[in-house]
N, C-alpha and C positions, 0 to 999 in steps of 0.2 A: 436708469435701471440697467446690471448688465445683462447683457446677453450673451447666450454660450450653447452649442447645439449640445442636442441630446447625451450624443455619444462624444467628446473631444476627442478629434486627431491622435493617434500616436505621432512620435516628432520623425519616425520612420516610413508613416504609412504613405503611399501610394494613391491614393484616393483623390478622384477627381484631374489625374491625370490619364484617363479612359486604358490605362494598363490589362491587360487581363492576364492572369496568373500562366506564369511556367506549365507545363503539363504536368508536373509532377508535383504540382499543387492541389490539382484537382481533385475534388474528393473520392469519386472513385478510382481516383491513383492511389490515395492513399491509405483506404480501407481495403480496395481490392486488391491491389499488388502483398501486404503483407497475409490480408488470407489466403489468396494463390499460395503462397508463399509456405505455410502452416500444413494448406492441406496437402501438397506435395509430400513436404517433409514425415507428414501422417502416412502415406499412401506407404513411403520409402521405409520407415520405421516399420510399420507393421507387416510389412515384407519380409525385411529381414530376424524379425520378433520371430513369425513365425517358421521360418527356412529353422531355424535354429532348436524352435519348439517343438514342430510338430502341430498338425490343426489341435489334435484332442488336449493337449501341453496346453498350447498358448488359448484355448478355453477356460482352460481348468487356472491358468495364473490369473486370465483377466476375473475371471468371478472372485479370486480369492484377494486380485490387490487392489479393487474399487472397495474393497470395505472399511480402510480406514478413508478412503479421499471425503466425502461428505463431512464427518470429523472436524477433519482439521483444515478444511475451507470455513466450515462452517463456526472452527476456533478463527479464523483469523479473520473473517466478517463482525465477530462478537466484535473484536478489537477497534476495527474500523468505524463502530456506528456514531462515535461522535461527530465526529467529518465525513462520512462514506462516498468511497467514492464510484466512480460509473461502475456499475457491472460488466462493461467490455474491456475495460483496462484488467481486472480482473481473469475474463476467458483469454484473454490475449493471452495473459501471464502465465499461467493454465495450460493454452495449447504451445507458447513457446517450449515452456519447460516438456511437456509429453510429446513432442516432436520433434520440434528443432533442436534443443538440448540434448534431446536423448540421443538425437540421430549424428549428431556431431561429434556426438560421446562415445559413441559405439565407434564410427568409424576412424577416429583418432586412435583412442586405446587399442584396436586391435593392431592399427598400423604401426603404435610406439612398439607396443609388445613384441610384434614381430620383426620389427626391426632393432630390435636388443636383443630377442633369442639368437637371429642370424648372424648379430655382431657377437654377442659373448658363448653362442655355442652352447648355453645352459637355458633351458628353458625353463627350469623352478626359479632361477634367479630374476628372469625377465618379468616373471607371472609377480613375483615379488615387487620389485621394481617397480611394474606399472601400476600396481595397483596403491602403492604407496607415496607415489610420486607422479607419474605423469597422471594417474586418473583425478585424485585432486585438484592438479594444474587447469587441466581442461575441462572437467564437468564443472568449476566452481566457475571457469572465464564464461562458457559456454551459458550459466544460467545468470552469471550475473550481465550479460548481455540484455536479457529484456529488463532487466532493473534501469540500465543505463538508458533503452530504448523509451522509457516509460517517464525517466528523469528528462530527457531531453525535448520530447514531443510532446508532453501531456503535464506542462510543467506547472502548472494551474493545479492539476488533482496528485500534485504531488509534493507537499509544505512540510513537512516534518519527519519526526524518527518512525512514527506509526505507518504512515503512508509506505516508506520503507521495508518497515520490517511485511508488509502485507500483502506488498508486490514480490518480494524476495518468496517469502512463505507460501504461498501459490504456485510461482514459479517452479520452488522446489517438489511444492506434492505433486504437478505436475509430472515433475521429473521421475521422482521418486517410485509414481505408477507406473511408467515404464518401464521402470529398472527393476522395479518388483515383478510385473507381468514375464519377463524372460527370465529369470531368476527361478521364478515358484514355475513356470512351464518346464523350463529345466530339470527342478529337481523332481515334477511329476515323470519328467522321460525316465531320469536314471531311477524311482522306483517301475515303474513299466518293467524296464529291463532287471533288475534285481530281483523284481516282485516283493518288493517293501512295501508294509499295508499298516496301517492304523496310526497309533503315537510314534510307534517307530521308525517311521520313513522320514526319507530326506524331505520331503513337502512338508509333512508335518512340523519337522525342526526347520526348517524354511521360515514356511511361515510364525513360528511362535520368535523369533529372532529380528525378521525384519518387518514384520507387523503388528507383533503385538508387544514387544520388549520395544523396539525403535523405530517406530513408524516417523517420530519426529525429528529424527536422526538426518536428512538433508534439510528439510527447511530448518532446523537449529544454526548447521551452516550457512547455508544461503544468508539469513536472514543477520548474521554480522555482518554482511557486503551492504545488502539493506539500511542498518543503524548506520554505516558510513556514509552511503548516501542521502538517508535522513539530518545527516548533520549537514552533509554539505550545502540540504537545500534550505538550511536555517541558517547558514553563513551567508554573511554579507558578500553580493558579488566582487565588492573589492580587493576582497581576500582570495585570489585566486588560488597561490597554495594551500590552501588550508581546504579549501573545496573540491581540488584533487585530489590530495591526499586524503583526507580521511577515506571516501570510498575504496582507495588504494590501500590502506590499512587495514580496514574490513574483509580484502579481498583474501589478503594474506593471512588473516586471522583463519577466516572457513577455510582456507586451502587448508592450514597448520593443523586445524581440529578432524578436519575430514583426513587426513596421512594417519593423525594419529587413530583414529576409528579403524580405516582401514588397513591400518598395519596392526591391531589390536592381535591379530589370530598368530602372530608370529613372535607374540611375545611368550609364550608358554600356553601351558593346558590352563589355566585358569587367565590368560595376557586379555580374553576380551571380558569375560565379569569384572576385572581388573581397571580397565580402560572405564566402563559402561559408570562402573560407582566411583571411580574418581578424578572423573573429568565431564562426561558426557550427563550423567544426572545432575552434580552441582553446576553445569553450562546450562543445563535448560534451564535448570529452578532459576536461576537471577535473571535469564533474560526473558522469562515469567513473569517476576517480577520485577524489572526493568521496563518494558511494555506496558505494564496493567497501569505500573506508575506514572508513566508517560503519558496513558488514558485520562488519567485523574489528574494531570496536570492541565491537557487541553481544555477538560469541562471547568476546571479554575481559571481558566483565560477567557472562558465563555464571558463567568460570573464577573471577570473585571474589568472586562473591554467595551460589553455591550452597553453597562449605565451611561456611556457619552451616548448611546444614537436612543437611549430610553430619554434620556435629561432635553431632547432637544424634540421629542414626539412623534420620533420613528418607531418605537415599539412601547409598549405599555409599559408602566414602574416592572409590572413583578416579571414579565418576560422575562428579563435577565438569567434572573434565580430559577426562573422555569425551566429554559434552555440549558442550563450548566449542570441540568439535573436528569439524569437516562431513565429515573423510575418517572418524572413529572412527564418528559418528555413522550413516554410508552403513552401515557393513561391519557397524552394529550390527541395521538392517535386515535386509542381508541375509543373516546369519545364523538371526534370525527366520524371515522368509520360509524359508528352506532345510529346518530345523531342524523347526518347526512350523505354516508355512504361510501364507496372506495375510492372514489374519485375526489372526497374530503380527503378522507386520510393520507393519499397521497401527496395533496398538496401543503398538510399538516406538515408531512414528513420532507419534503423539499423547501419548506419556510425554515424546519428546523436546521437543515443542511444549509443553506443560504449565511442564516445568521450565524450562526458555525462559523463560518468560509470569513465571514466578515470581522466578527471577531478574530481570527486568525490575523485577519489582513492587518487590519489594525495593530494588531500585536508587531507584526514584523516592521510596522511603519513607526512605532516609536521608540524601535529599537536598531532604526537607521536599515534597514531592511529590506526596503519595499523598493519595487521595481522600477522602472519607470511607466509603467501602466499603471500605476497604484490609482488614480482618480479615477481611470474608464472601469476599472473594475469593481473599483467601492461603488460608482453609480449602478453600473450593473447589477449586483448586487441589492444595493438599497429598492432599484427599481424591482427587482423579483419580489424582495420581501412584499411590496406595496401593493403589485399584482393579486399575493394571496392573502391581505388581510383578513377581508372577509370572512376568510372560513377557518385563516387560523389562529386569530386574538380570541375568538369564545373556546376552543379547545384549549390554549394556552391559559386562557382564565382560569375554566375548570379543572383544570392541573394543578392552576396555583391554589387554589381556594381549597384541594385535595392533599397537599402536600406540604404547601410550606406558603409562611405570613405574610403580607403585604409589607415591602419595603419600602422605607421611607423616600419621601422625597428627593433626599440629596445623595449622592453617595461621593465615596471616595478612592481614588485609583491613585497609588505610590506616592497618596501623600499628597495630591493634586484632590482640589476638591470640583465635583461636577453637580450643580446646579442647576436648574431648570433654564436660566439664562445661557447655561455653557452655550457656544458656537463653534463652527469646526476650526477657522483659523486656517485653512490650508491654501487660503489666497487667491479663492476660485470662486469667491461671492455666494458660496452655495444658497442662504439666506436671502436671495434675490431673483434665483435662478426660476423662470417662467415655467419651464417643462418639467420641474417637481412637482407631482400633486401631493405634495407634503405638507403639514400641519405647519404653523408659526413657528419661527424661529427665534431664538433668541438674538446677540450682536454677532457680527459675522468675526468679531477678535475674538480671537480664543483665550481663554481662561491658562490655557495650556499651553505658553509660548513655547516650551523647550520643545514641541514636536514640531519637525518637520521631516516630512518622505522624502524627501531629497536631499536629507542634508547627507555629507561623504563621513 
């Protein structure tokens, strides 16, 4: 019989060589230095937000530019719920963009600006200039920095174009509110002083322009540097140009699209209606639907990854089709919830996310993909799933029994047929392995020989 401990070694780990981690491994290094890190940058921002505003200004902007943020967080969690991921990676994205982006933003462009009025002597040209050029440069590096931060550290809750575009798109609204808070405090100063009051004040056309016509106007951009990064992270690591570059492509794209937004005012009296319907309206529709597609692909990876770990007695026949499915999936909640309470439904909804993750994994492992962690993570994994059967094979039942038919026995994935004898085939005995409390298995040879996670 073999034997194999719970969790296998990675071939880099350290373990059982009594090592203890770097200081800047530790976990409150590595959650507290980057909050330090946030809240300064908040302290400093809001500082100068309001030097700029005015207390009664930078009130009057903040009440007015949190009104679209719930929106369009709450648009780009829709996106997410197939795979969702932590909610801190999320605030992270969040508080980079409304601090640290903002704040890097500000103090760049004022310093480009200033330093082109003083070289060219023209200060309309400079204001020109920076705003078409250097502010692009640097607010698009500036937020796709926690893109890169988020790709690099948290590279588990970051698998695809979706993940991408959602880190990017938070990021951005982030942003976005801060750049709206000085903006609309702003233009409630110079009504102050004018005495501009109703529709007719500079706040008023403030806000109808960058709130309510383009609120989606930075994360539109951002979120191209995002789909670069989404690709990167579905490129094979051996392809190392091609997973530089595309994020570097993306980068350049939002920089291109945000020049031209923000040069739209200098194209004529109509240069930004102009810009806004033919560019920035057809950019969002497709990467709309670019996105929603991408959605609808993942829950199709659900539906044809998952029949290998149903065929071998990891998850029930209809799971599959339950999982690949966001209406089965809801009603699988809330029956949970109803049935046995929040503490079900939660674990409903971390079974769903689990098997998600796993199907993903899968996916990238037969498409030469997977890391070299690919086994400690699929056990991982499979062991979560197993943790919460209990509470959520009856919700996923009555989802399926609610939704959609009992699938047959066999199914079939590209053509490869998977049968109730399938086995995994990945060379690790799994069909023998003591520390599974897993059901029978079929032959540990796989039906499936062309896959291997390792192969180059």
């Amino acid at each position: 019989m073999a034997t194999c401990p719970p969790y296998p070694t990675r071939p880099d780990s350290n373990a059982g060589e009594g090592r203890h981690p770097h200081w800047w491994q530790r976990r409150w290094v590595r959650y507290g230095a980057p909050a330090m890190l946030l809240a300064l940058s908040g302290l400093v921002i809001l500082a100068l937000v309001r030097q700029q505003t005015g207390t009664e200004g930078f009130l009057v902007g903040l009440g007015l530019a949190v009104l679209p943020v719930p929106l369009l967080v709450a648009a780009f969690r829709w996106l997410d719920r197939v795979e969702p991921g932590p909610w801190r990676n999320m605030i992270f994205a969040f508080a980079w963009g409304a601090c640290a982006a903002a704040l890097i933003a500000i103090v760049a462009n004022s310093f480009a600006t200033r330093w082109i009025a003083t070289a060219t002597a023209d200060p309309n040209s400079a204001d020109t200039l920076g705003a078409t050029l250097i502010a692009p440069i640097v607010e698009e590096s500036a937020k796709a920095a926690a893109v890169l931060l988020v790709f690099l550290f948290r590279r588990r809750d970051f698998t695809g174009i979706v993940d991408g575009v959602v880190i990017a798109g938070v990021t951005a609204t982030g942003f976005a509110f801060t750049e709206n808070i000085l903006y609309l405090g702003t233009a409630f100063g110079t009504d102050q002083l004018s005495g501009g009051r109703g529709l007719a004040s500079v706040t008023a056309a403030t806000f109808f322009v960058r709130v309510v016509m383009s609120p989606f106007a930075h994360p539109l951009f951002t979120v191209l540097t995002g789909i670069g990064f989404g690709i990167a992270a579905l490129t094979a690591e051996r392809r190392r140009a091609r997973r530089v570059l595309m994020p570097l492509g993306g980068l350049l794209l939002a920089m291109g699209m945000h020049s031209m937004w923000n040069g739209s005012s200098s194209f004529g009296e109509y240069g930004f209606f102009a810009v806004y319907a033919s560019l920035m309206a057809p950019a969002f529709a497709l990467l709309t639907w670019l996105v929603i597609w991408t959605r609808q692909r993942e829950l199709r990876t659900v539906r044809e990854e998952l029949p290998a770990y149903a065929a071998t007695g990891w998850l029930t026949p209809a799971e599959p089709f339950v999982l690949g499915s966001m209406r089965a999936r809801r009603l699988a909640r809330q029956y949970a919830r109803q049935h046995f309470g929040k503490a079900a439904a939660r674990s409903v909804a971390e079974y769903e996310a689990y098997a998600t993750s796993l199907a993903f994994l899968r996916h990238r492992g037969r498409r030469g993909r997977a890391g070299a962690d690919f086994v400690v993570r699929e056990r991982e994994l499979l062991s979560a799933l197993w943790a919460r059967r209990a509470v959520a094979r009856p919700a996923l039942a009555h989802a399926a029994r609610t939704t959609a038919p009992m699938p047959s026995p066999v199914w079939s994935d590209h053509g490869h047929g998977y049968g109730y004898g399938y086995g995994y085939g990945y060379g690790y005995g799994y069909g023998h392995v003591p520390w599974y409390p897993a059901p029978r298995y079929g032959p540990t040879t796989s039906s499936y020989s062309a896959y291997n996670p390792y192969r180059p």
